[in-house]
Jmol script that loads the backbone (N, CA, C; Angstrom):
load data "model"
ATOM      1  N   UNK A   1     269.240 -10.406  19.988  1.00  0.00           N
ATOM      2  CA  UNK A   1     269.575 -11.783  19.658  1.00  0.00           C
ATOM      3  C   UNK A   1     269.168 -12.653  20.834  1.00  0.00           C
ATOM      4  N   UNK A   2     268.265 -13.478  20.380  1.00  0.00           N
ATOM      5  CA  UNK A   2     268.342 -14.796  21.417  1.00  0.00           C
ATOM      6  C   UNK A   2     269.332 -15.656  22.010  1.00  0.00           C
ATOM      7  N   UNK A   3     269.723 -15.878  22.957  1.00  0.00           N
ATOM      8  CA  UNK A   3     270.334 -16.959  23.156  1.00  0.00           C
ATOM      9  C   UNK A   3     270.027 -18.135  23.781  1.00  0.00           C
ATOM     10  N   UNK A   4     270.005 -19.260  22.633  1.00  0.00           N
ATOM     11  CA  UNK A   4     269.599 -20.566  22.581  1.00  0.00           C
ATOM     12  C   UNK A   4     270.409 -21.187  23.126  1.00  0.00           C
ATOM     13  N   UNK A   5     271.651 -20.996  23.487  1.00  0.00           N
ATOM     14  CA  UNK A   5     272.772 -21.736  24.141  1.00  0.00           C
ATOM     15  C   UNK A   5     273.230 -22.319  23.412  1.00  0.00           C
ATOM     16  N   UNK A   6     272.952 -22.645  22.135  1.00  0.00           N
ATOM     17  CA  UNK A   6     274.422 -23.275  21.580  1.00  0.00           C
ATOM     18  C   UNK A   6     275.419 -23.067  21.140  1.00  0.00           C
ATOM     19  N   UNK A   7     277.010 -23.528  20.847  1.00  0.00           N
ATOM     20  CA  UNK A   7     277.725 -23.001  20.407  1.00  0.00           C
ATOM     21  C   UNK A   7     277.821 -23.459  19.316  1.00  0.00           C
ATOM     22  N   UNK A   8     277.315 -23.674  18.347  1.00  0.00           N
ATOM     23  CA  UNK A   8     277.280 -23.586  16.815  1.00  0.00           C
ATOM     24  C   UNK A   8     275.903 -23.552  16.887  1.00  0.00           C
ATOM     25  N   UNK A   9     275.821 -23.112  15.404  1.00  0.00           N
ATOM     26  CA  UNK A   9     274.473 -23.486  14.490  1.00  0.00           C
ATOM     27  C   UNK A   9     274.838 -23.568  13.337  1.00  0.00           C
ATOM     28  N   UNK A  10     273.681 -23.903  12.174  1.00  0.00           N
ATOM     29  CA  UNK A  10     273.124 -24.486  10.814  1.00  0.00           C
ATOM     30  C   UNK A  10     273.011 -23.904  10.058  1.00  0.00           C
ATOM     31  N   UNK A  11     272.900 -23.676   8.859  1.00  0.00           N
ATOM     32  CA  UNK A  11     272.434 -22.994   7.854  1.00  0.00           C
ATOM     33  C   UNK A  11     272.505 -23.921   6.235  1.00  0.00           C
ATOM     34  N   UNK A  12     271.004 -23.976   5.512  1.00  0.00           N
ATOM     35  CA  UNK A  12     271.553 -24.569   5.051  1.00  0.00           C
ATOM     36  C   UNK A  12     271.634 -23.535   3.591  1.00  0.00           C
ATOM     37  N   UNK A  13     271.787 -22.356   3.982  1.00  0.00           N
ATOM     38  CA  UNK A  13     271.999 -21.449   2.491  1.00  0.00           C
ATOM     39  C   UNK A  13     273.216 -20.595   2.765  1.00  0.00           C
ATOM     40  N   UNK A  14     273.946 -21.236   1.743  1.00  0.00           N
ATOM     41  CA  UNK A  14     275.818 -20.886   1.478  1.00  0.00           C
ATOM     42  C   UNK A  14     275.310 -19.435   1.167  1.00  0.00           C
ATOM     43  N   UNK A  15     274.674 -18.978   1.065  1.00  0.00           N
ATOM     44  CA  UNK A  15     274.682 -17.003   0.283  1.00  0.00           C
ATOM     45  C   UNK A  15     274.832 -16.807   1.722  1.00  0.00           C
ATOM     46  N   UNK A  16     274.219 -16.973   2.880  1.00  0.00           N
ATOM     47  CA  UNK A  16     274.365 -16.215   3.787  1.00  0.00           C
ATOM     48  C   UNK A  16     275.884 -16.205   4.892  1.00  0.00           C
ATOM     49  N   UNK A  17     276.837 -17.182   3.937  1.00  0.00           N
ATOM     50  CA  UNK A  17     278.113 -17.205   4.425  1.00  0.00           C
ATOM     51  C   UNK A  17     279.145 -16.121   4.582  1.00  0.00           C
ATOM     52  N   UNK A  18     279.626 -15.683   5.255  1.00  0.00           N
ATOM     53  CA  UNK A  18     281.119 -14.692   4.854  1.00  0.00           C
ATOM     54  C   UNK A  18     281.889 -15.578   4.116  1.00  0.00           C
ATOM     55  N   UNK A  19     282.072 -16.545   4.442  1.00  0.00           N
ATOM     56  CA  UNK A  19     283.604 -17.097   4.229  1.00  0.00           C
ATOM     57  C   UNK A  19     282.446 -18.416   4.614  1.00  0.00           C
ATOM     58  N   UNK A  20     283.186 -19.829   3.584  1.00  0.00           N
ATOM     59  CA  UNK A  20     282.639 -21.127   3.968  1.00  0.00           C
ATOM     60  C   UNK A  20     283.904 -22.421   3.406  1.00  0.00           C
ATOM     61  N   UNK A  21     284.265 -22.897   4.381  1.00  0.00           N
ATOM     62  CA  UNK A  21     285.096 -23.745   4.044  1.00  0.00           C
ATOM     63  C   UNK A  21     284.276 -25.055   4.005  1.00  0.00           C
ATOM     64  N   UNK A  22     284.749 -26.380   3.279  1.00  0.00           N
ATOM     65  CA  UNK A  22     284.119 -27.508   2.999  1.00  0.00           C
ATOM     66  C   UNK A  22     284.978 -28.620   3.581  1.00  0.00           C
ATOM     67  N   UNK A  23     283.995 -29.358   4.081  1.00  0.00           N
ATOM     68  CA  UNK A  23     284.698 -30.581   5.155  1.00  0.00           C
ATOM     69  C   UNK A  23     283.640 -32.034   4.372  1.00  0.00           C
ATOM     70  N   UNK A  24     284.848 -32.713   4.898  1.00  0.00           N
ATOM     71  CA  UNK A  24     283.908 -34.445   4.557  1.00  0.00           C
ATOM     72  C   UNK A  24     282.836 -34.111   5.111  1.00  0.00           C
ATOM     73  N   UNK A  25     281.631 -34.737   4.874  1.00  0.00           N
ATOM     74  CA  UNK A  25     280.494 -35.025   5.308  1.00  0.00           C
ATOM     75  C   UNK A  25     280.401 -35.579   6.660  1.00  0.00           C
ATOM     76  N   UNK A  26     279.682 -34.825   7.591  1.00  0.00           N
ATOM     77  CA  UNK A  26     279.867 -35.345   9.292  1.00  0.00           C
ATOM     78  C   UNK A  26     278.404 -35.184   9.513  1.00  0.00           C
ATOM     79  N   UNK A  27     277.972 -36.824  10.573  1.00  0.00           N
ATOM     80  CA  UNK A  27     276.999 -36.959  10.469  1.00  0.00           C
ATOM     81  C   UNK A  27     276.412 -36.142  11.827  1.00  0.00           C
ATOM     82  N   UNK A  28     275.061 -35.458  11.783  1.00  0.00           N
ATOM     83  CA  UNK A  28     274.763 -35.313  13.026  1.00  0.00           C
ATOM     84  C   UNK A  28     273.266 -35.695  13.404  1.00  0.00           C
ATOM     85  N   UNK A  29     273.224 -35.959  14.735  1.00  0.00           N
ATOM     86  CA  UNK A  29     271.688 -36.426  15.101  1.00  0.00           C
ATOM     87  C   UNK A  29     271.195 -35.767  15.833  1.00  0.00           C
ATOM     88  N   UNK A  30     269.648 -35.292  15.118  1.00  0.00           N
ATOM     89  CA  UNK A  30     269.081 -34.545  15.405  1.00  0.00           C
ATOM     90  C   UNK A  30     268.298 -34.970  17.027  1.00  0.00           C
ATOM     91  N   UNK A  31     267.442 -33.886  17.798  1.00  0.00           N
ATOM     92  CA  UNK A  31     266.718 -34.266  18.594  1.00  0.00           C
ATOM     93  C   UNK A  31     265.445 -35.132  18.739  1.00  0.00           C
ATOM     94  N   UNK A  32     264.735 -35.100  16.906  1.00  0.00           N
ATOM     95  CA  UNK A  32     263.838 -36.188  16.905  1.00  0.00           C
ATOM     96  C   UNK A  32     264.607 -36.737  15.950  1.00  0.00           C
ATOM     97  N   UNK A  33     265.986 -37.741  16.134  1.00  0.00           N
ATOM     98  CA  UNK A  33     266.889 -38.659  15.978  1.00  0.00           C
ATOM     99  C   UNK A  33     266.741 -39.022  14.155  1.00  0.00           C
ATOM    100  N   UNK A  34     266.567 -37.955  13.807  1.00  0.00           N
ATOM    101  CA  UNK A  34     266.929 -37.663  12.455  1.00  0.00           C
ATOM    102  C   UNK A  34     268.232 -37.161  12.229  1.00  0.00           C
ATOM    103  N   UNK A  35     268.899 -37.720  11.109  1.00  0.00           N
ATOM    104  CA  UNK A  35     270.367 -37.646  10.446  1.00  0.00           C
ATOM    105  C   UNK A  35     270.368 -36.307   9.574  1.00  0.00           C
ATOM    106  N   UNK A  36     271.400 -35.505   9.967  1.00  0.00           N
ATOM    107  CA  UNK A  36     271.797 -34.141   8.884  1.00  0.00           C
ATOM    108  C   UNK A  36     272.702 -34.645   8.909  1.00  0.00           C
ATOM    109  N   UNK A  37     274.070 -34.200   7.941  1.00  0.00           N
ATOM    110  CA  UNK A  37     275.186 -34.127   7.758  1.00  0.00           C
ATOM    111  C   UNK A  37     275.918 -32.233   7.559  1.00  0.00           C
ATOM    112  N   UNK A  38     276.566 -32.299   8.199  1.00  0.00           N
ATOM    113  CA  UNK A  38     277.370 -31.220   8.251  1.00  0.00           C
ATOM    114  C   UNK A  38     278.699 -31.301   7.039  1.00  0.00           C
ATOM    115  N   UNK A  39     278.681 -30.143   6.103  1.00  0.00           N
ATOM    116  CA  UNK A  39     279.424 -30.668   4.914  1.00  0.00           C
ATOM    117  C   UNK A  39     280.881 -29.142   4.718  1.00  0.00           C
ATOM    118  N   UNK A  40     280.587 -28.126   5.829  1.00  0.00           N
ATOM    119  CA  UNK A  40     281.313 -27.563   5.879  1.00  0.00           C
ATOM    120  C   UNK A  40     281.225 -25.978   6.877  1.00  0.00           C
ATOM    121  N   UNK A  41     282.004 -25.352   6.987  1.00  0.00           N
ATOM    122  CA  UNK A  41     281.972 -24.455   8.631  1.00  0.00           C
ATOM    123  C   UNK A  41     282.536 -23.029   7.847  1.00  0.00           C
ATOM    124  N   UNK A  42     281.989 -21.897   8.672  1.00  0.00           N
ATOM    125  CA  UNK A  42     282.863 -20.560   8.337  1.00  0.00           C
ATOM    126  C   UNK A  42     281.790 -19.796   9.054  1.00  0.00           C
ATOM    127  N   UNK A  43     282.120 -18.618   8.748  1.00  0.00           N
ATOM    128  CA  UNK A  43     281.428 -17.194   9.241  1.00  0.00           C
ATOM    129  C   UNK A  43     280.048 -16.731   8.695  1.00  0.00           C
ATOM    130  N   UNK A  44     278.742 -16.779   9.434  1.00  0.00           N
ATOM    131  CA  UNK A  44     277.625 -15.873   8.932  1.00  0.00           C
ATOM    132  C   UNK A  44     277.568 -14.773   9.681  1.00  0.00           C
ATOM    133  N   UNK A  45     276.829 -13.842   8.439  1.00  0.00           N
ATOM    134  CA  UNK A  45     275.836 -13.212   8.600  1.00  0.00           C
ATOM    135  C   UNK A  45     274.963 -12.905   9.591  1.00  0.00           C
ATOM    136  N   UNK A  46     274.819 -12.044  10.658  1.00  0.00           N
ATOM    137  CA  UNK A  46     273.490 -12.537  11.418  1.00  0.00           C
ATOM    138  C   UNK A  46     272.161 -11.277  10.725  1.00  0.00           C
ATOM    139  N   UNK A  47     271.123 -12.064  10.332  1.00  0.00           N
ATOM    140  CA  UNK A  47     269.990 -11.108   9.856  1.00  0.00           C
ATOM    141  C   UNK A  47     269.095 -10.503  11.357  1.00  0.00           C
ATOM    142  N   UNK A  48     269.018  -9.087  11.570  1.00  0.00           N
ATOM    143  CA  UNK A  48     268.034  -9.021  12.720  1.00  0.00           C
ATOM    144  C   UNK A  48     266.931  -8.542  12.293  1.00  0.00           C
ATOM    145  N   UNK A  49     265.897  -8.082  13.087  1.00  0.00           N
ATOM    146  CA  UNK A  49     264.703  -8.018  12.668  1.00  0.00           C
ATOM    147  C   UNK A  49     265.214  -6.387  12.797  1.00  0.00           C
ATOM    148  N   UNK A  50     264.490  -5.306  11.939  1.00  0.00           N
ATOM    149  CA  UNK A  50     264.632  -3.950  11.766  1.00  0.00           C
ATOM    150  C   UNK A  50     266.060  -3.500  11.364  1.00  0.00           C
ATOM    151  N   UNK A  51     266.557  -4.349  10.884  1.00  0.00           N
ATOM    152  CA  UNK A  51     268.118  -4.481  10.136  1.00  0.00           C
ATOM    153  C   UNK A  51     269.022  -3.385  10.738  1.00  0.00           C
ATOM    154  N   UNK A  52     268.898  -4.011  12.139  1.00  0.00           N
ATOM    155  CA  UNK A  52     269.580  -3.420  13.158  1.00  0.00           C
ATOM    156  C   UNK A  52     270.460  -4.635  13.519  1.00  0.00           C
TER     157      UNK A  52
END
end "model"
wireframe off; spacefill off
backbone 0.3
color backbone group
């Protein structure tokens, strides 16, 4: 696993959730100052390469 340093990340496909809870819509700004919204938080999955 890489570490990118952040303490969260994104996803925007709910299948790869354990568990996904749903929150109001929270806006976030990106680094080329583009708008996502964050619409809810829980537990993934991590996929590795050689499904190790």
């Amino acid at each position: 696993i890489i570490d990118c340093g952040a303490t969260q990340h994104f996803s925007p496909r709910h299948e790869n959730f354990i568990n996904f809870t749903e929150i109001n819509p929270i806006p976030i700004k990106a680094a080329n100052g583009k708008t996502m919204y964050a619409t809810g938080h829980g537990d993934m999955k991590a996929f590795l390469p050689m499904g190790k």
